[in-house]
C-alpha positions as CSV (number, residue, x, y, z in Angstrom):
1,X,0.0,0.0,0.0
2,X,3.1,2.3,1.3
3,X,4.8,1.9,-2.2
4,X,1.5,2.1,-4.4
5,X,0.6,5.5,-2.5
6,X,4.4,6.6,-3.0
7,X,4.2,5.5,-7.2
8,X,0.5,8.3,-6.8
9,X,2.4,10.7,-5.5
10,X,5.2,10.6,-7.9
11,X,3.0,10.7,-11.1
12,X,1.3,14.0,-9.4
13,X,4.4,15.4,-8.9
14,X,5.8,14.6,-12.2
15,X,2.7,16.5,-13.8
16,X,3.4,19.6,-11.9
17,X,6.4,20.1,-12.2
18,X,5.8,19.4,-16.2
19,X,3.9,22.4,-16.6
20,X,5.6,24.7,-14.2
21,X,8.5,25.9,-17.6
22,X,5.5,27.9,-18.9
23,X,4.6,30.1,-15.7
24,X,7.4,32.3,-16.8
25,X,6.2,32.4,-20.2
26,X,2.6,33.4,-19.6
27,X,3.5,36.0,-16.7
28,X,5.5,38.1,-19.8
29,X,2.6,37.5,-21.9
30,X,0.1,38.7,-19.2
31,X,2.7,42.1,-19.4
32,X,2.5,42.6,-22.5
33,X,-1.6,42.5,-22.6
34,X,-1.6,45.2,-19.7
35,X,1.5,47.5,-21.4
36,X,-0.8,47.8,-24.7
37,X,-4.3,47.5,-23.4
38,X,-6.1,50.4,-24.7
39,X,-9.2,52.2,-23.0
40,X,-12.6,50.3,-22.8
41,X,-14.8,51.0,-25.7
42,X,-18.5,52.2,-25.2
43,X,-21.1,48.8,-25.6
44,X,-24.7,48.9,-24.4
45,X,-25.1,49.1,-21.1
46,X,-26.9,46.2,-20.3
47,X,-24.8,44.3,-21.7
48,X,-21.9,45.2,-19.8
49,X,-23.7,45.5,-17.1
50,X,-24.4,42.0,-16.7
51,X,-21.2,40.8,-17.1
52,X,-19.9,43.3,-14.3
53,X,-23.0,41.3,-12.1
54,X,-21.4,37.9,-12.7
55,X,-18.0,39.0,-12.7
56,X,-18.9,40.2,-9.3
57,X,-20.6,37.0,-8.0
58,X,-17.6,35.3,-9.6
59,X,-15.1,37.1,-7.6
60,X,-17.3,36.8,-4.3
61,X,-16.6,32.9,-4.4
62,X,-13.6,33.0,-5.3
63,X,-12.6,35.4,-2.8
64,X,-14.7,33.3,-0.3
65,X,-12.5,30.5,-1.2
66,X,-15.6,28.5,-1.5
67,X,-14.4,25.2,-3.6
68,X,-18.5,24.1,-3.3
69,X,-19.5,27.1,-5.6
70,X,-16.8,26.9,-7.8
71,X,-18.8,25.6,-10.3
72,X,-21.2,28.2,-9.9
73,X,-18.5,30.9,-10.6
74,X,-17.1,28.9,-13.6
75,X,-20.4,29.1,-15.3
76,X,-21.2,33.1,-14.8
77,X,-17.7,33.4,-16.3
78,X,-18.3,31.3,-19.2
79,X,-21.7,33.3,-19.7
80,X,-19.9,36.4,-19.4
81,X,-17.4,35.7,-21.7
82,X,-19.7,34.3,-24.3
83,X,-21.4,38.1,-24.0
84,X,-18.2,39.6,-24.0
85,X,-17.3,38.0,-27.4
86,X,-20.3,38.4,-28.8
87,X,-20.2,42.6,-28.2
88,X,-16.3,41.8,-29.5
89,X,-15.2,43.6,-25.7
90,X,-11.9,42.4,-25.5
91,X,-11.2,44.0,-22.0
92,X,-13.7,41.9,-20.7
93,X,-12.8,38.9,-22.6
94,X,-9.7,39.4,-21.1
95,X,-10.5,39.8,-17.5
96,X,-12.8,36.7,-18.1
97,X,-10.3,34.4,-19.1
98,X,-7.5,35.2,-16.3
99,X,-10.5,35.0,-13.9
100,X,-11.3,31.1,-15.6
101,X,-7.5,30.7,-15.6
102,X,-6.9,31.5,-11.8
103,X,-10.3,29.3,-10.6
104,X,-9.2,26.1,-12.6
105,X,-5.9,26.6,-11.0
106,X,-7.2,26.5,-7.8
107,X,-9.2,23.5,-8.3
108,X,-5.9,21.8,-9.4
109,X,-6.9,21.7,-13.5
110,X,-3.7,22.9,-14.6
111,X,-4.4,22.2,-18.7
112,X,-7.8,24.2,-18.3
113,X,-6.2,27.0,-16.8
114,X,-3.4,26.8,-19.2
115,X,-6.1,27.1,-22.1
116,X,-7.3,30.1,-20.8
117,X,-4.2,31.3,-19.9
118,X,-3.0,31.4,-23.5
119,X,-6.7,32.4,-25.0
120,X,-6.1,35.7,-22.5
121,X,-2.6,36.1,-24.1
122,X,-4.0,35.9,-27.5
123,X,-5.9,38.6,-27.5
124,X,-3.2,41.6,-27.0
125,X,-0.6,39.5,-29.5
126,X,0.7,40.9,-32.6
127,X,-0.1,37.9,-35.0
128,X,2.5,38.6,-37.5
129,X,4.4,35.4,-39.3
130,X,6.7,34.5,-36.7
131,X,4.3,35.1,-33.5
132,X,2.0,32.9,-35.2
133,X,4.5,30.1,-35.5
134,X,5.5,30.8,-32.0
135,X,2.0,30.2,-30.9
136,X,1.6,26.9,-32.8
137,X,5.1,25.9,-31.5
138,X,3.4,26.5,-28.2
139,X,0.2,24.6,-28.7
140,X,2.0,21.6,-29.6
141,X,4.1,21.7,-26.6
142,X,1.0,22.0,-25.2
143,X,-0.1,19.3,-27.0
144,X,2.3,16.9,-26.2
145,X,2.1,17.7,-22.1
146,X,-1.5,17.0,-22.6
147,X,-0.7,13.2,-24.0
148,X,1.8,13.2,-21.6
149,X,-0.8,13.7,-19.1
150,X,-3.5,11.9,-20.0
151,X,-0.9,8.8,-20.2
152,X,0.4,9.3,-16.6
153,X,-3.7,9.6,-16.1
154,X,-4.0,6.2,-17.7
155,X,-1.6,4.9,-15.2
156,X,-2.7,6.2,-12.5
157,X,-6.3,4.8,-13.3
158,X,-4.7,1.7,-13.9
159,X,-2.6,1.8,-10.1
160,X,-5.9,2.9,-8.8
161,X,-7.8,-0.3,-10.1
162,X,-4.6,-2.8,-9.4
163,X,-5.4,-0.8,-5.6
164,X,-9.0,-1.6,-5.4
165,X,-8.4,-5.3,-6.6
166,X,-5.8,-5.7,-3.8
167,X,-8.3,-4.2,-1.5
168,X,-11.3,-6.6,-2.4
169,X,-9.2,-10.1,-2.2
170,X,-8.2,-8.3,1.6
171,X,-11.5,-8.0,2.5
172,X,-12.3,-11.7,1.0
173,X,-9.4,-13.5,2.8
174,X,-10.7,-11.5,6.1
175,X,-14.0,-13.1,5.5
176,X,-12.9,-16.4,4.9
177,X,-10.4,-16.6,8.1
178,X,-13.3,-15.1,10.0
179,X,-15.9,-17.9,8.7
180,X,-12.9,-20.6,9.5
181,X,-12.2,-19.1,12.8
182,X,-16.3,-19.7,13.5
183,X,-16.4,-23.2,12.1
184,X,-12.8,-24.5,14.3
185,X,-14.7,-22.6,17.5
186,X,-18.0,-24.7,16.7
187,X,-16.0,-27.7,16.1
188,X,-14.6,-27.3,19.1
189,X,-17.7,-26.7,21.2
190,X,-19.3,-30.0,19.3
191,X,-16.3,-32.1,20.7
192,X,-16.5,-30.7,24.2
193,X,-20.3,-31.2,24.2
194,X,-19.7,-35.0,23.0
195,X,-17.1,-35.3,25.7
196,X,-19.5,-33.8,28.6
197,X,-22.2,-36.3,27.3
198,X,-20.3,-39.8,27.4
199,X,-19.2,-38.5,31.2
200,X,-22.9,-38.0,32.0
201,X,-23.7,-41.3,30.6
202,X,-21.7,-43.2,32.3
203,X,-22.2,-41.8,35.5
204,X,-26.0,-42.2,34.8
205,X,-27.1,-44.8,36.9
206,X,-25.2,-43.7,40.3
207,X,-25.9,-40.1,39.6
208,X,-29.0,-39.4,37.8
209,X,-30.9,-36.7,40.4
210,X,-27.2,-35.2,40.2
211,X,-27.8,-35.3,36.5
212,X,-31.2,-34.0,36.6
213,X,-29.8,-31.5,38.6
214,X,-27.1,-30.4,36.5
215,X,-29.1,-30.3,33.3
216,X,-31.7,-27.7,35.1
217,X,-28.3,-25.5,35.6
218,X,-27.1,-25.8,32.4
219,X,-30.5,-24.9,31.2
220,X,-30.3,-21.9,33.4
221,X,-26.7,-21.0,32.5
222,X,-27.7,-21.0,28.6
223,X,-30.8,-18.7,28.9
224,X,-28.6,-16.0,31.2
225,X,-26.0,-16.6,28.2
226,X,-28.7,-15.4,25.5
227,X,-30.4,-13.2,27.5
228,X,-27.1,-11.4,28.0
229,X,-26.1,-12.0,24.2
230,X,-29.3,-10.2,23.5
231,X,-28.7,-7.4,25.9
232,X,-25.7,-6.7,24.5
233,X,-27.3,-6.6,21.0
234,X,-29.6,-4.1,22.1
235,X,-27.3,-1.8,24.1
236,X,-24.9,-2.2,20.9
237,X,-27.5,-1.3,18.5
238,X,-28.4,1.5,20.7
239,X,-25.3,2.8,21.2
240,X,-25.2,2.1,16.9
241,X,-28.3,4.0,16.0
242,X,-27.5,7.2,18.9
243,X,-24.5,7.5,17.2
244,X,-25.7,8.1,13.9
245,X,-28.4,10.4,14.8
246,X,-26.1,12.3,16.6
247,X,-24.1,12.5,13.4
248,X,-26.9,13.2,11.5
249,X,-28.1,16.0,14.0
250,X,-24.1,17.1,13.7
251,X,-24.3,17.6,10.0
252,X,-27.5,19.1,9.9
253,X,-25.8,21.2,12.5
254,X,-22.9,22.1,10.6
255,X,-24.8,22.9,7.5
256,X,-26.5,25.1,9.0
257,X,-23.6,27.4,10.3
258,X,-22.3,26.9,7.2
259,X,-24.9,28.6,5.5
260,X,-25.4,31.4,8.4
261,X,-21.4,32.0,7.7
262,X,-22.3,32.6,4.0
263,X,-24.5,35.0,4.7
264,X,-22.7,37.0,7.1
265,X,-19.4,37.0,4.7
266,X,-21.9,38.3,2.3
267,X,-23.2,40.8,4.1
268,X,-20.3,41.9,5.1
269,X,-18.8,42.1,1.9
270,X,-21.8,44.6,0.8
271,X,-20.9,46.7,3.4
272,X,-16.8,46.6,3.4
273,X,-14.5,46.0,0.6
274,X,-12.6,42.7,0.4
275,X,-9.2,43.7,2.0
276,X,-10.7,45.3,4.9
277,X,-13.7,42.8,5.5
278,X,-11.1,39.6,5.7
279,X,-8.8,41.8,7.9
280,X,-11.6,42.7,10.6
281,X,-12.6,38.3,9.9
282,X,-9.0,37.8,11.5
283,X,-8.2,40.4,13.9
284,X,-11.2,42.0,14.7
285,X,-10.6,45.6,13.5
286,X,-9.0,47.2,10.6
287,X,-6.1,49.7,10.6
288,X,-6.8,53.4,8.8
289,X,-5.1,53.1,5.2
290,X,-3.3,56.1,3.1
291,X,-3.9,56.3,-0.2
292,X,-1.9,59.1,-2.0
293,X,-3.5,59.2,-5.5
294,X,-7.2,58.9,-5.3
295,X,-10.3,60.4,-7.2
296,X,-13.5,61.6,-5.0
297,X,-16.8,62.4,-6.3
298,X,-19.7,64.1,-4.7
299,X,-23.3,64.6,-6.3
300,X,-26.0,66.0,-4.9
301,X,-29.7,67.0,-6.6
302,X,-30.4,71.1,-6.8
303,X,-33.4,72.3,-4.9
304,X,-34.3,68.8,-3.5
305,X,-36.0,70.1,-0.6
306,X,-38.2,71.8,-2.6
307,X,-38.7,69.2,-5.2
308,X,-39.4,66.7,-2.6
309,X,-42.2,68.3,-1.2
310,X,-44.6,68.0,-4.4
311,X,-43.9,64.2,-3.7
312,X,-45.4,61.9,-1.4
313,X,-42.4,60.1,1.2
314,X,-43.0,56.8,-0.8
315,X,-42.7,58.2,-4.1
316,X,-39.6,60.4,-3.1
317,X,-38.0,57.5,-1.6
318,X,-38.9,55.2,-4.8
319,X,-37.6,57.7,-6.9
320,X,-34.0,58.4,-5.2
321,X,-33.9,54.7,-4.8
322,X,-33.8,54.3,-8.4
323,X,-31.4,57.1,-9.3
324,X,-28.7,55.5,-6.3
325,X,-29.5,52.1,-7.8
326,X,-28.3,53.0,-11.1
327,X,-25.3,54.8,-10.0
328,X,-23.9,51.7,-8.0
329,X,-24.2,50.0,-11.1
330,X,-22.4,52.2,-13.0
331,X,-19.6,52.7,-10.5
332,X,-19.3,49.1,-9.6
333,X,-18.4,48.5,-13.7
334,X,-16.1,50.9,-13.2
335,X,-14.2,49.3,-10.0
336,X,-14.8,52.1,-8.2
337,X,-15.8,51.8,-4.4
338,X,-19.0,53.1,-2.9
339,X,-18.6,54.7,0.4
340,X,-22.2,55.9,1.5
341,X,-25.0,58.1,0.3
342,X,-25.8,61.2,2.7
343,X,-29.9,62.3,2.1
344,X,-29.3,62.8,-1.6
345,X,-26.1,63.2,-1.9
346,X,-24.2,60.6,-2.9
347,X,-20.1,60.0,-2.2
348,X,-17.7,57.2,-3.9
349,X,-14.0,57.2,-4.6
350,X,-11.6,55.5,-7.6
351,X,-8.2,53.9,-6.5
352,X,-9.2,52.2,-3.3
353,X,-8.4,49.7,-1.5
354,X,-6.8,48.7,-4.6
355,X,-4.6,51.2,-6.2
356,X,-5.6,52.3,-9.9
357,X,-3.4,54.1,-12.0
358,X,-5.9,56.2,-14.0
359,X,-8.4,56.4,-11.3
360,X,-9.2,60.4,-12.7
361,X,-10.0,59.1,-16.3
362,X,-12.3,56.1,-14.5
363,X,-14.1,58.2,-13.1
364,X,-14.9,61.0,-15.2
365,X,-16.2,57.9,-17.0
366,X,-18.6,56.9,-14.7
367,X,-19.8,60.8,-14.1
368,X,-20.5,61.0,-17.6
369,X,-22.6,58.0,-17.6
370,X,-24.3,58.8,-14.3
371,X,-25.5,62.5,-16.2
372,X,-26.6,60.7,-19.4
373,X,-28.6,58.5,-16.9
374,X,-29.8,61.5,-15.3
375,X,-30.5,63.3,-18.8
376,X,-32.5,60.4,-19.9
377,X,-34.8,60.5,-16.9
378,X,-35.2,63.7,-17.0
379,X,-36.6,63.2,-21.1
380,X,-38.7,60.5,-19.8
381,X,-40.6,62.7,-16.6
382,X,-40.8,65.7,-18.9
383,X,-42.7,63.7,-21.5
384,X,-44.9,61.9,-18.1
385,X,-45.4,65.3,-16.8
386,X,-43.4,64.7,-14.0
387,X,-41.3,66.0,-11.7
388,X,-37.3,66.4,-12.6
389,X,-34.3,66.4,-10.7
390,X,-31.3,68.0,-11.6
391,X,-27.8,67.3,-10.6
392,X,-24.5,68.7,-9.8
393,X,-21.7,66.3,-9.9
394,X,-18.0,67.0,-8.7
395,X,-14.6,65.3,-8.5
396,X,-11.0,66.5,-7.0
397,X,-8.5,64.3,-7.5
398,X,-5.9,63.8,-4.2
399,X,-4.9,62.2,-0.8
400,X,-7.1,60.8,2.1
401,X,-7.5,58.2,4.7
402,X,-9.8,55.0,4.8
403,X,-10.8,52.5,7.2
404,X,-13.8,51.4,10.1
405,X,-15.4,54.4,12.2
406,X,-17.0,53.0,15.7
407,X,-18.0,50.0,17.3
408,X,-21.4,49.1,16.3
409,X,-23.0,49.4,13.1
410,X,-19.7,49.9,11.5
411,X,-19.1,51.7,8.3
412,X,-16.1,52.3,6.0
413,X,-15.2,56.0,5.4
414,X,-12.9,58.5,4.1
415,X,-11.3,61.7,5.0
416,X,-8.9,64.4,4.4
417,X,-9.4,67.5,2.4
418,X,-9.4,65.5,-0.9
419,X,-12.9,64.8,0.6
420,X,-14.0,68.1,1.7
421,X,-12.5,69.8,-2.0
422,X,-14.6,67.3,-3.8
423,X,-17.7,68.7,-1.7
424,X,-16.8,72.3,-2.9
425,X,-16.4,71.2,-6.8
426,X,-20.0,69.7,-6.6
427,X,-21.7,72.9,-4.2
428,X,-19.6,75.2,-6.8
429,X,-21.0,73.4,-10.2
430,X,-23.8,73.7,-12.1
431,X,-26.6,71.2,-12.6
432,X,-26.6,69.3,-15.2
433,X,-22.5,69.3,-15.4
434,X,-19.4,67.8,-14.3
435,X,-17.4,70.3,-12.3
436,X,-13.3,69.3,-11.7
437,X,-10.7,70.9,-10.1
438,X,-7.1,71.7,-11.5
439,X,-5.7,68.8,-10.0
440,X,-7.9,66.4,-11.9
441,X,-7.9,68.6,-14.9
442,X,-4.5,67.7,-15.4
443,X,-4.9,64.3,-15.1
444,X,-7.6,63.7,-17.4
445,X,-6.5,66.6,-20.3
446,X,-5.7,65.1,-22.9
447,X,-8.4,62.3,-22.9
448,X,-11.5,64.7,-22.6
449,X,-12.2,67.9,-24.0
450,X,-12.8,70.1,-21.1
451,X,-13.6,74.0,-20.4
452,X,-11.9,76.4,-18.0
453,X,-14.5,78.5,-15.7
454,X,-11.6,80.3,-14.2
455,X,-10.9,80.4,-10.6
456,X,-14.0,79.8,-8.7
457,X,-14.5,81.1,-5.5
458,X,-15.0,78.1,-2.8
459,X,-16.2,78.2,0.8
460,X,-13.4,77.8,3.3
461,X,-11.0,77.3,0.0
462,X,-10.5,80.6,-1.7
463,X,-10.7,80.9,-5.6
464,X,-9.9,77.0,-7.1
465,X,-9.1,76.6,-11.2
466,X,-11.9,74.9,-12.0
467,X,-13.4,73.1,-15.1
468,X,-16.3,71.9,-17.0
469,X,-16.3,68.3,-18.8
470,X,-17.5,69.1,-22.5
């Protein structure tokens, strides 16, 4: 068994190890993807919007490391990288297949996550003559590991049967010792019972009360022997059945807390982003974080007082409802994080907890979208008679500090006067526009056309360059 276990774990070792020359290989492709991706193009909405949902569920089990739903995540992957292809979004075909790549990985399918592994390398490669031949080269190294691999497979299949024979003729030789174990003890007890009867016989005449005697103990001495054989039956198949229930009961148990744990982690991941949410899991708080390059952005509705009072509370609360529900969609295609909504104002930040390079450019994005939005409802209540909101939207680009505030209901926050300039940009602006400072300006220049207002005047700031997104 020792040696059979020891040839297993050679053949898996061998097969690692095989495929471990090409790590190298795909990390400079991966590179060279990021180093010439170019900037997302526009696609419908809801089309990328439901491939941000299941790349977002995706990530959740994965992050969860939750091998049970594994398949689950491999499947909303697959679907969003079938719409990704089919709206010809490279970006997300991209992101789709590392995602694939990195959950076959973990469940220890190394040639699936090699496929997709050189599927995402494909799509950012120059496929000129000699690339091409480099690629085939590749594929039937590739190739030939898979044989390779499916050979050792054979084997191993083959050790695995050879393993389960050996087990079987085991269990049959126990069986047979244990049946010729019983029939020498009967044997045994036959003889000794013959014995015991030619004594009594031919003591019969001298001592037959004795004999009548002794066959009324025996008689005794045989029920007490199956009455206590059959009390141990019971109290073993007590014990037997207790046992299981309690296992049962234990399962049902664990289950249970399993699933309550799910929920929580989810929960908690609505509220917290990832990093912070597994290091409050461990330690029980989270440290305060700085991020030096980080874009804010504030939006608020003009007037909302006085809007809000030609609607009832449930239609004013239906109606911001909607308008916050879109804008975590479109932020959370974006990557950026939410941080709260304050009455109708609403707060989120690009670059954090994970860094992001052009956070500015991300985010003037997902302003622009978030006014279209707005534009479009305001088309649709003017045509319904309706009442319209207008809004201001502001961004500073800058410093601050993240983390928990408090000790019961929780929340993550951010400060510094990144925060409170990105408050004046949006209180400065005018409704229906995007309203950036300098700072941001300069970062986002020569992607957008933009126009200078001057320098604004800001409370508690003094006059600020500002600008208006075209």
């Amino acid at each position: 068994m020792e040696v059979l276990n020891l040839k297993v774990a050679n053949l898996i070792r061998r097969a690692i190890f095989a495929r471990m020359r090409f790590l190298l290989f795909y990390l400079s492709l991966f590179l060279l993807f990021i180093a010439n991706a170019t900037p997302a193009q526009q696609y419908r909405p809801a089309d990328t919007v439901k491939i941000s949902k299941l790349l977002k569920q995706s990530r959740a089990i994965y992050a969860a490391k939750d091998s049970a739903r594994f398949d689950e995540a491999l499947n909303n992957l697959i679907k969003a990288s079938s719409i990704a292809e089919v709206i010809d979004n490279k970006e997300y075909q991209y992101i789709c297949y590392t995602a694939l790549a990195k959950i076959y990985g973990r469940m220890g399918k190394a040639m699936l996550k090699q496929k997709y592994v050189l599927k995402a390398a494909r799509l950012n490669m120059d496929y000129n003559e000699a690339k091409k031949k480099e690629i085939e080269k590749l594929q039937a190294e590739l190739d030939a590991q898979n044989s390779a691999l499916n050979a050792k497979e054979s084997q191993l299949s083959k050790l695995k049967d050879e393993n389960e024979t050996q087990k079987i003729d085991l269990e049959k030789q126990e069986k047979e010792l244990t049946s010729r174990d019983t029939a020498l003890l009967l044997q045994q007890l036959e003889t000794d019972k013959k014995v015991a009867e030619n004594k009594l016989l031919l003591r019969e005449k001298d001592l037959a009360e004795l004999k009548l005697s002794d066959q009324e103990d025996k008689r005794k001495h045989w029920t007490l022997a199956f009455a206590a054989m059959g009390a141990f039956a019971l109290v073993m198949g007590y014990l037997y059945f207790t046992k299981r229930r309690h296992h049962q009961e234990l399962e049902l148990q664990n289950d249970i807390i399993r699933q309550e744990k799910q929920k929580s982690d989810d929960l908690l991941l609505n509220i917290l982003p990832l990093k912070t949410a597994e290091e409050l899991k461990l330690t029980g708080k989270a440290k305060a974080k700085h991020y030096n390059n980080v874009t804010v952005m504030f939006t608020d509705f003009k007037d909302f007082t006085k809007v809000s009072e030609k609607l009832s509370p449930t239609e004013l609360v239906e109606e911001i409802d909607s308008f916050f529900k879109a804008f975590d969609e479109i932020t959370t295609k974006h990557h950026i994080e939410k941080i709260k909504t304050i009455g109708d104002a609403y707060l989120c930040v690009a670059g954090l907890p994970e860094p992001l390079e052009d956070n500015a450019i991300v985010m003037v994005k997902a302003a622009m979208e978030i006014k279209q939005f707005m534009e479009k409802v305001r088309t649709e209540n003017d045509v319904k008679g309706k009442v319209t909101f207008e809004i201001r939207i502001g961004l500073h680009t800058g410093s601050v500090v993240a983390g928990i505030v408090g000790l019961k209901k929780f929340a993550f926050d951010i400060w510094g006067d990144t925060v409170n300039t990105a408050a004046r940009m949006e209180q400065s602006g005018v409704e229906g526009k995007i309203n950036m400072s300098g700072t941001t300006y300069e970062l986002v220049k020569n992607r957008f056309d933009c126009t200078y207002r001057g320098k604004i005047k800001a409370k508690n700031k003094g006059e600020i360059d500002m600008y208006f997104v075209s």
